[in-house]
C-alpha positions in Angstrom: 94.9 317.7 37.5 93.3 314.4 37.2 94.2 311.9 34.9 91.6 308.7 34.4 92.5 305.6 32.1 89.4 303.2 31.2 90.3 299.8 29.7 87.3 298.4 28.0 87.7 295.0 27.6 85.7 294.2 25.0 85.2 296.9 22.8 82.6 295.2 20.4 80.0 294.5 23.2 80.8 297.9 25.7 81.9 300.6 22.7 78.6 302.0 22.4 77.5 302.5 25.9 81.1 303.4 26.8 80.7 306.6 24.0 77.3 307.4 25.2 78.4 308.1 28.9 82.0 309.9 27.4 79.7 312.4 25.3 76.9 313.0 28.3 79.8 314.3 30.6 82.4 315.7 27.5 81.9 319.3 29.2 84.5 317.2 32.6 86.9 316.0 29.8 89.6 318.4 28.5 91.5 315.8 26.8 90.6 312.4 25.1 92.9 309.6 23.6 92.0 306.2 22.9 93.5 303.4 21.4 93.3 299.6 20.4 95.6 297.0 18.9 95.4 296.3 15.4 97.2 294.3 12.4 96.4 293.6 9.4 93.9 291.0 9.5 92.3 291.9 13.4 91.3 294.8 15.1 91.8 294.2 19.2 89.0 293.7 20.9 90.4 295.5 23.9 90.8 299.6 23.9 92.1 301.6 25.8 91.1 305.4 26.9 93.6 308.1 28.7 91.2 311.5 29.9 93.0 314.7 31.0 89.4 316.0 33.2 88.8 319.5 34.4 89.6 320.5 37.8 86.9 321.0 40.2 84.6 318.8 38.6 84.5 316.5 41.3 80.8 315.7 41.9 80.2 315.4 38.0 83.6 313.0 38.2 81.8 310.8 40.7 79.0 310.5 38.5 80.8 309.9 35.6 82.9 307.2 37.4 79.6 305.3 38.9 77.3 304.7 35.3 80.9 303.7 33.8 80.9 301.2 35.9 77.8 300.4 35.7 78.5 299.1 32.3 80.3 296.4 33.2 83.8 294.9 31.6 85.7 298.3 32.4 88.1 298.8 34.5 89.0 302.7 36.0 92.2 303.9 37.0 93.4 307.3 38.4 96.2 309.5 38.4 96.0 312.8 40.3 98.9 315.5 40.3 99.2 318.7 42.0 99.8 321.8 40.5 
């Protein structure tokens, strides 16, 4: 099982692309959660994003991973577990 967290670090200026590229390869992602700060007066410009992928999806993965960071301002980190 792979687990992949993106932190978008401006949300305003990378959102859009950042949804674009999570919808083209949605049929790799099993699980989606995202998050940002907010109060009452500001919404964080910084989110964060924890995917639970499918297995054996590795190729589409690699793909995924490469126009992600292709964006610019994100930053990818893994976590894989055997089962």
């Amino acid at each position: 099982m792979k687990i992949v967290g993106i932190l978008i670090k401006d949300r305003i200026k990378e959102a859009n692309k950042t949804q674009e590229i999570l919808s083209k390869y949605s049929n790799i992602i099993k699980t989606r959660l995202g998050f940002h700060e907010v109060s009452e007066y500001t919404c964080s410009r910084i989110g964060f994003i924890i995917l639970q992928l499918i297995d054996n999806k590795e190729e589409e993965y690699l793909s995924f991973k490469k126009e992600l960071e292709e964006i610019g301002g994100i930053e990818i980190q893994e976590m894989k577990f055997k089962l």
